[in-house]
C-alpha positions as CSV (number, residue, x, y, z in Angstrom):
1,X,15.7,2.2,11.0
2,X,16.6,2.5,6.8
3,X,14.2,1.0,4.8
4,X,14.4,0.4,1.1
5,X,11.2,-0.8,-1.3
6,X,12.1,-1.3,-5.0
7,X,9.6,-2.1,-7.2
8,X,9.4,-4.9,-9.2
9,X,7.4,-3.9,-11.7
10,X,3.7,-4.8,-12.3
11,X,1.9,-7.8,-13.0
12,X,-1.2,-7.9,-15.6
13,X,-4.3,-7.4,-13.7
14,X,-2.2,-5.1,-10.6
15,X,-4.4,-2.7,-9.0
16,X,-4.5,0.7,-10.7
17,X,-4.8,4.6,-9.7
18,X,-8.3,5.3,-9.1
19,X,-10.9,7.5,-7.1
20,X,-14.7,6.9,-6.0
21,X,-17.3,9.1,-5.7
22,X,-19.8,9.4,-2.6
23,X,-22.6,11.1,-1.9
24,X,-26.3,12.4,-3.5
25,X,-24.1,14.6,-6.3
26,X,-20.9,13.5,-5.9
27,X,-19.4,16.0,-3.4
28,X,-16.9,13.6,-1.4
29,X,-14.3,11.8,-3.2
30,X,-11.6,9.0,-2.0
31,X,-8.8,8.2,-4.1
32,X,-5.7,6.2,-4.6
33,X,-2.3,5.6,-6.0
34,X,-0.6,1.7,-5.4
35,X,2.8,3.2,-5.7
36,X,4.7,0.2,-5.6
37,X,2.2,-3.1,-5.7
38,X,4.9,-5.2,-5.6
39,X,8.6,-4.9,-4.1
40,X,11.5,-6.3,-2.5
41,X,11.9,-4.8,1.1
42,X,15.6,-4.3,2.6
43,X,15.9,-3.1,6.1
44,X,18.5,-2.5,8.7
45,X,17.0,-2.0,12.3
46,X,18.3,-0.8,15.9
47,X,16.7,-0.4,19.0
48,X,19.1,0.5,22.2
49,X,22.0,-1.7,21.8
50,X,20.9,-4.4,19.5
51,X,20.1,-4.2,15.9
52,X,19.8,-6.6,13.1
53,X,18.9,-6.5,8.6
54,X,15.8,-8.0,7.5
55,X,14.4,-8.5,3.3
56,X,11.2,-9.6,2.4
57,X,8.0,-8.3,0.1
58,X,6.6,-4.8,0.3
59,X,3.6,-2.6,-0.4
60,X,3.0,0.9,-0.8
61,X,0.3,2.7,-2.0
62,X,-1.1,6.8,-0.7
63,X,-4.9,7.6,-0.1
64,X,-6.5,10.8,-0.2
65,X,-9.7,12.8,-0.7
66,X,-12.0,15.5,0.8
67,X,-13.8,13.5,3.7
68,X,-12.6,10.9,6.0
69,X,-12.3,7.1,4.6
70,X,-14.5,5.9,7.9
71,X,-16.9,8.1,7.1
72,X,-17.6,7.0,3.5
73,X,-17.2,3.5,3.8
74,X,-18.7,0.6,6.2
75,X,-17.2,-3.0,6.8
76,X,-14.1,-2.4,4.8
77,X,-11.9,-5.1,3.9
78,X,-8.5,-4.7,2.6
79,X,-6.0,-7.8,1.7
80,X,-3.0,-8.5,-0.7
81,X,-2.1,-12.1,-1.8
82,X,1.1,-13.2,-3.6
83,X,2.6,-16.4,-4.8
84,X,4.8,-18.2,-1.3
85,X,8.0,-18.3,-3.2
86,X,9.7,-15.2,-3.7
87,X,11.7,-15.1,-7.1
């Protein structure tokens, strides 16, 4: 598999770098980046003999922090919405 994201730049109100704190005093942090929070996705693909190229809208963003995400937060929900026409 290749894969290529470019970004396509960010719209006003895109989701920004960040970090929360947890805990009586602080002491556990989770943190993010949304690398690209929009882009245009190009792939080429093979799997035993057959194989195939696909395009379409991409995401990528990287978490991190000093305790585990399940253990800070409860009932999470994550989702990303976009316009149904691609320009």
């Amino acid at each position: 598999m290749d894969i290529t994201l470019t970004g396509s730049g960010c719209r006003p109100g895109a989701p920004r770098p960040g970090h929360w704190l947890f805990g009586a005093d602080g002491e556990h942090t989770f943190a993010w980046l949304p690398a690209v929070p929009q882009g245009r996705v190009e792939a080429t693909y093979r799997v035993g003999g057959d194989g195939g190229a696909v395009t379409g809208v991409g995401y990528h963003d990287h978490n991190w922090g000093n305790a585990s995400m399940l253990d800070l937060m409860h009932h999470w929900y994550w989702a990303r919405a976009r316009p149904a026409r691609i320009r």
